[in-house]
C-alpha positions as CSV (number, residue, x, y, z in Angstrom):
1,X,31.0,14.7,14.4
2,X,29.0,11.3,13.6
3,X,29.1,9.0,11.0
4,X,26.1,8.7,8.8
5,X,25.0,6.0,6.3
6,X,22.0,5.5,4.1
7,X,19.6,4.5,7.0
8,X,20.0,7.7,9.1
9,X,21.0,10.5,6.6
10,X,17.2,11.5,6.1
11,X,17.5,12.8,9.4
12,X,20.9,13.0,10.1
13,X,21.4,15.3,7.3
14,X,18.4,16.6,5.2
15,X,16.5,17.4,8.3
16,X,19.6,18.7,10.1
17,X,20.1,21.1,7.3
18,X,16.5,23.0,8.1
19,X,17.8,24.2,11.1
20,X,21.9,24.4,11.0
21,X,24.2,23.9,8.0
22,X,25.6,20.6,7.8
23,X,28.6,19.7,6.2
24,X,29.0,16.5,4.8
25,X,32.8,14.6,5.0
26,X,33.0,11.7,2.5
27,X,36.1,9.8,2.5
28,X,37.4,6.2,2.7
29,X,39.8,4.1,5.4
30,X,43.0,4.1,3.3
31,X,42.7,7.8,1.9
32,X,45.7,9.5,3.4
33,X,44.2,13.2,2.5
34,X,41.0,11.7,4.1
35,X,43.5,11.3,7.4
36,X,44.5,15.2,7.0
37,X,41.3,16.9,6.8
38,X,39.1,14.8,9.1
39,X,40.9,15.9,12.5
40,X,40.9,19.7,11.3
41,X,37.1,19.3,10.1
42,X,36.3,18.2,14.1
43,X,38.8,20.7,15.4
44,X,36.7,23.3,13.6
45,X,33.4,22.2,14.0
46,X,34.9,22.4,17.9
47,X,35.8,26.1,17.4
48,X,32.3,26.9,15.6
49,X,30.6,26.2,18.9
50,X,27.1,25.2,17.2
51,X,27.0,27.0,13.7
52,X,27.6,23.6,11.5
53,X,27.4,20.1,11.9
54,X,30.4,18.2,10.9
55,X,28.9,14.6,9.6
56,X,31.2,12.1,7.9
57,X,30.3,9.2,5.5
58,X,32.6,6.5,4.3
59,X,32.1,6.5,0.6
60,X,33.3,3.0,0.5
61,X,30.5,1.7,2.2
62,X,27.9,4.6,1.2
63,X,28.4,4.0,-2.5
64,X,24.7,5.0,-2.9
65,X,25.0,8.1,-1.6
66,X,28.3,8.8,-3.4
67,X,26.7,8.2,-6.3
68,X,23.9,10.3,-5.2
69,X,26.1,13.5,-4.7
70,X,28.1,12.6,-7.6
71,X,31.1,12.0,-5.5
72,X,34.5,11.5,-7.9
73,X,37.1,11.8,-5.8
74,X,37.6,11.8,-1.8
75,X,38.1,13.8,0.5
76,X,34.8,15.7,-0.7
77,X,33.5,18.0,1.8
78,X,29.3,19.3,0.4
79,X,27.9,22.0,2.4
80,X,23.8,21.1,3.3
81,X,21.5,23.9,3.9
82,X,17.5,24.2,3.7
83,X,17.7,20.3,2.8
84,X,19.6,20.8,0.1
85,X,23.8,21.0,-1.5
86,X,24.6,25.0,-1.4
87,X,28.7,24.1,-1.8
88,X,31.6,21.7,-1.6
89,X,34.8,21.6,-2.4
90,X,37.4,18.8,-2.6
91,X,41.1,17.8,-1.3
92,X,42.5,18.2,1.7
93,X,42.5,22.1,2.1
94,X,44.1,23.9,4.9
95,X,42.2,24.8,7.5
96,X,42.1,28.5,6.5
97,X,40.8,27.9,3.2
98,X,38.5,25.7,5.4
99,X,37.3,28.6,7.4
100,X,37.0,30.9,4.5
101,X,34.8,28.6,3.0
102,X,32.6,28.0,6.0
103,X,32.3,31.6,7.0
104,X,31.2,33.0,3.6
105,X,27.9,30.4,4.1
106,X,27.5,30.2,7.7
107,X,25.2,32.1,9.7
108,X,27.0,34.6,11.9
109,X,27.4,34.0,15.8
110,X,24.5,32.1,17.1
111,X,22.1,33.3,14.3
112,X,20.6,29.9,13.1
113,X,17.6,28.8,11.3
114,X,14.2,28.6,12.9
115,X,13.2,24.7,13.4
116,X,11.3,23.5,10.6
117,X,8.3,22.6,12.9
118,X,8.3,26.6,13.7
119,X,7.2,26.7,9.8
120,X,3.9,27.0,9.1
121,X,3.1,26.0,5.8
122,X,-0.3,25.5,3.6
123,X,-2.1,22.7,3.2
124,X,-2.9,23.7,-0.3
125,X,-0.3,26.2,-1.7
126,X,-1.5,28.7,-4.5
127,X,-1.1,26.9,-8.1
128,X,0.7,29.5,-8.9
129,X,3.3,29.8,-7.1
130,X,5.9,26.9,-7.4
131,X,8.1,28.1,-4.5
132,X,5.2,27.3,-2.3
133,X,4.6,24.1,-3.8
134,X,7.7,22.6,-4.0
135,X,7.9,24.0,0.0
136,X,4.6,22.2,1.0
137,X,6.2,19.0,-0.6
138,X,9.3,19.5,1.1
139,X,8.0,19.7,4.2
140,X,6.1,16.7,3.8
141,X,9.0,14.9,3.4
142,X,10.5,16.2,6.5
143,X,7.8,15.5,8.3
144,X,7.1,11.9,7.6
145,X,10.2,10.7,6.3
146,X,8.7,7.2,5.4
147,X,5.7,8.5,3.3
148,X,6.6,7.2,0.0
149,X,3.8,9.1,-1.8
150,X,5.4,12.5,-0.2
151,X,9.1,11.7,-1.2
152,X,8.0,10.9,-5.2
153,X,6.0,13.5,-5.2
154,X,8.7,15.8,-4.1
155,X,11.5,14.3,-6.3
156,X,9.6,14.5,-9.3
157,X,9.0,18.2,-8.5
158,X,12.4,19.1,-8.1
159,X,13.2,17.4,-11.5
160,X,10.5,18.8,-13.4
161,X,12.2,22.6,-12.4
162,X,15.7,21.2,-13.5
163,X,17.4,20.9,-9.7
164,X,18.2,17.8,-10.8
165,X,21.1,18.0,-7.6
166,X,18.2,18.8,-5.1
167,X,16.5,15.9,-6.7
168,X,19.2,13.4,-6.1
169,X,19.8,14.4,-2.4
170,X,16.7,14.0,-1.7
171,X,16.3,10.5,-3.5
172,X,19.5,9.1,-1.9
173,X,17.4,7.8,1.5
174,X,15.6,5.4,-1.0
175,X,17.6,4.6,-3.1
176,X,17.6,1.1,-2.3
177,X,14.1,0.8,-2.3
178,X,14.3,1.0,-6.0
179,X,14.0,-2.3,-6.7
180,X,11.2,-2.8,-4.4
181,X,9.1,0.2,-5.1
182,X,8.1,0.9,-9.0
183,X,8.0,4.9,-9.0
184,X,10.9,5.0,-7.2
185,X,13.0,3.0,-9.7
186,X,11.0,5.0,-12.4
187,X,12.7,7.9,-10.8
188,X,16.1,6.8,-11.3
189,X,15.1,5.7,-14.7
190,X,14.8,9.5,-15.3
191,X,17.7,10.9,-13.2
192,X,19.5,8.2,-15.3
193,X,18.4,9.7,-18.5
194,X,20.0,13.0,-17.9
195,X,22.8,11.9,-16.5
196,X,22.8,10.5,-20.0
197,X,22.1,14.0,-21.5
198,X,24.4,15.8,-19.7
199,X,27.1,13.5,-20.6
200,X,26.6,14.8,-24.3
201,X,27.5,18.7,-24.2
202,X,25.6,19.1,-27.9
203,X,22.9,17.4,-27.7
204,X,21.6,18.3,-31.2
205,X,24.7,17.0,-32.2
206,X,23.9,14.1,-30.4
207,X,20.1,13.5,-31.1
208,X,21.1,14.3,-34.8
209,X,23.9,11.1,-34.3
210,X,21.2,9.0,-33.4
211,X,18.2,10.2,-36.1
212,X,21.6,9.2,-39.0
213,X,21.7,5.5,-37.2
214,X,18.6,4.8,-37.0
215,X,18.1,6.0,-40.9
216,X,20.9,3.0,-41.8
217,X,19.7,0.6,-39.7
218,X,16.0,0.9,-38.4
219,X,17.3,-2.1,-36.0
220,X,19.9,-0.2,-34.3
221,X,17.9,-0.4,-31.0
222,X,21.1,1.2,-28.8
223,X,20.8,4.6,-31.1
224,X,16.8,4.4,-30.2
225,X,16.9,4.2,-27.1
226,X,19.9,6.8,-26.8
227,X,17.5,9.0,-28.2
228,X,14.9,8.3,-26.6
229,X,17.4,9.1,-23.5
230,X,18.0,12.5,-24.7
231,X,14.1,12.8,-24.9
232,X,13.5,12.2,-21.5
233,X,16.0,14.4,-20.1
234,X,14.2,17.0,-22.1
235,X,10.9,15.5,-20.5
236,X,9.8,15.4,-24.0
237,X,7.7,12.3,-22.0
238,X,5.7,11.7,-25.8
239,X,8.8,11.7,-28.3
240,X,10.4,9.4,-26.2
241,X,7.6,6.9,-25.5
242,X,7.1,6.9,-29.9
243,X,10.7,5.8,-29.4
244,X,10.5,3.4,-27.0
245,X,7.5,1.7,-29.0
246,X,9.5,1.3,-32.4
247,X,11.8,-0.6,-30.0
248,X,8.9,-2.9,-28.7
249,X,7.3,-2.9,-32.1
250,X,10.6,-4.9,-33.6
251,X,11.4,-6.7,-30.8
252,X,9.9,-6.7,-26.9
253,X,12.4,-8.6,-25.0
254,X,15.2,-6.4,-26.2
255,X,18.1,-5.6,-23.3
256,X,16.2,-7.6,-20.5
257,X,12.8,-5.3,-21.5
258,X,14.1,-2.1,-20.9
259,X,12.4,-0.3,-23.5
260,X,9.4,-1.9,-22.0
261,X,10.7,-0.8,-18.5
262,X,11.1,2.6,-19.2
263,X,8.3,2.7,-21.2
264,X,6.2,2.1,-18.2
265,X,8.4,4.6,-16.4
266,X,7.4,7.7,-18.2
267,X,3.5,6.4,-17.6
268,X,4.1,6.7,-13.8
269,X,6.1,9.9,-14.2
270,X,3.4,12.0,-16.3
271,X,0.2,10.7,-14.6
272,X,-1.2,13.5,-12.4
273,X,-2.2,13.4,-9.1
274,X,-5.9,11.9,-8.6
275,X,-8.9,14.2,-8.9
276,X,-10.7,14.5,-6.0
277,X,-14.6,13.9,-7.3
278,X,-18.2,13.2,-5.8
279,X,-19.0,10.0,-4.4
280,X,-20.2,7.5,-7.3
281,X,-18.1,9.7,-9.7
282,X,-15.8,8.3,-12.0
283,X,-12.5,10.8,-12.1
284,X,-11.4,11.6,-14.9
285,X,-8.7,10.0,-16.9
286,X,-5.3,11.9,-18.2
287,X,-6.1,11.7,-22.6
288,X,-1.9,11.6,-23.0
289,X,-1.6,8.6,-20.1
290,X,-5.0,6.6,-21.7
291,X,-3.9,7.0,-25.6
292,X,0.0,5.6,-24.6
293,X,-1.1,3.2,-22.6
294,X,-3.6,1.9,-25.1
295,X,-0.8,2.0,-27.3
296,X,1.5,-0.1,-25.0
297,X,-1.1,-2.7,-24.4
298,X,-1.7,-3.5,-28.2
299,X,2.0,-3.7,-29.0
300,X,2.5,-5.7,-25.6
301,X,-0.3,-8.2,-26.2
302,X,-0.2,-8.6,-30.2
């Protein structure tokens, strides 16, 4: 068992996971379940001689990564494979409960994972196949930890196919490079927005809430930017950006810039990956990312 916090979980626990499930304690000082379940977790990993690693992090002091896994209530025990959640549960179980649950995931005997640096993986995987893809930019990750490009790449990835879970887990080392790094914070801007979405079950129900608030009161910048929430989580990246400039339109300092903010967000989300061209050529600029940002400027600057 070892205790793991923001700095070390990259390797402590997403890299672990590649090669041996890891599963992941959180709990707190003063939580008497906590107090329960942590001596039978050790006795167990213990007994398992190898097939898990038993890591523990105090959510108190970890609220990142609480956040990150959506943590509500402690104990909460998550189960890490391939890099990424496969199972948790919560409470203070007995232990044959706990054993139930570990053996219908675990590998059998000694039967692991092969190391990730047994993997072989190409350089340019088919455009075609997004299991590949989203591989190749895992492994990047894994690899070089600290490669910022690497870790937004693969984040966005995982969001654009919905595993918005994945996507979190594998955000949580830099998370507090947020406010230091812009795509990073334009990241959570988007796992904000469907946490915002998901939060409202109907969202036609919801979008339609907003569309009727806005018709009373063209002003009623929260209802715009609500929907302009919903649009995002949708990756509808254009509807929202029309929202967000009615917004900037009416007023531009509104809520600290945020429309502004996010605005900008969904321009570092949607802008492709560089073309690689001939020397002395000029790539070739994204039409949707020139015409909004055009569009930004002259509502910016008039």
């Amino acid at each position: 068992m070892m205790n793991v916090t923001i700095a070390n979980f990259d390797a402590e626990v997403v890299a672990a996971s590649m090669t041996v499930p890891v599963l992941v304690d959180f709990w707190a000082p003063w939580c008497g379940p906590c107090k329960v379940i942590g001596p039978l977790l050790e006795k167990l990993e213990t007994a398992y001689a190898g097939r898990f690693k038993l890591v523990k992090i105090d959510s108190d002091q970890e609220q990142e990564l609480s956040q990150a896994f959506g943590v509500r209530s402690i104990p909460t025990c998550v189960l890490m494979a391939q890099g990424k959640p496969v199972d948790g549960f919560m409470g203070a179980l007995p232990e044959g409960e706990i054993k139930a649950f570990l053996d219908k995931h675990l590998p059998a005997g000694e039967v692991l994972e092969a190391e990730v640096t047994a993997e072989t993986v190409s350089d340019a995987p088919a455009d075609n196949d997004p299991d590949a893809i989203r591989e190749a930019l895992q492994q990047a990750v894994l690899k070089n930890p600290d490669d910022e490009e690497a870790r937004f790449n693969y984040v966005k990835r995982l969001l654009q196919e919905g595993r918005t879970d994945d996507a979190k887990v594998a955000f949580a080392p830099v998370i507090a490079k947020t406010s230091l790094v812009r795509r990073f914070d334009s990241l959570q801007r988007w796992m904000n927005a469907i946490d915002f979405a998901a939060d409202r079950a109907d969202l036609t129900g919801a979008t339609g809430g907003f569309d009727e608030k806005i018709a009373a009161n063209k002003r009623d910048f929260d209802a715009r930017f609500g929907k302009a929430q919903t649009l995002i989580a949708a990756q509808d990246w254009t509807g929202a950006m029309d929202e967000l400039l009615e917004i900037l339109m009416r007023d531009k300092s509104w809520a600290d810039e945020l429309a502004r903010k996010t605005y900008i967000a969904i321009l570092d989300l949607i802008e492709p990956p560089p073309i690689k061209v001939a020397d002395g050529q000029i790539p070739p600029v994204d039409p949707v990312v020139a015409t909004y940002r055009r569009r930004l400027s002259s509502v910016v600057l008039s």
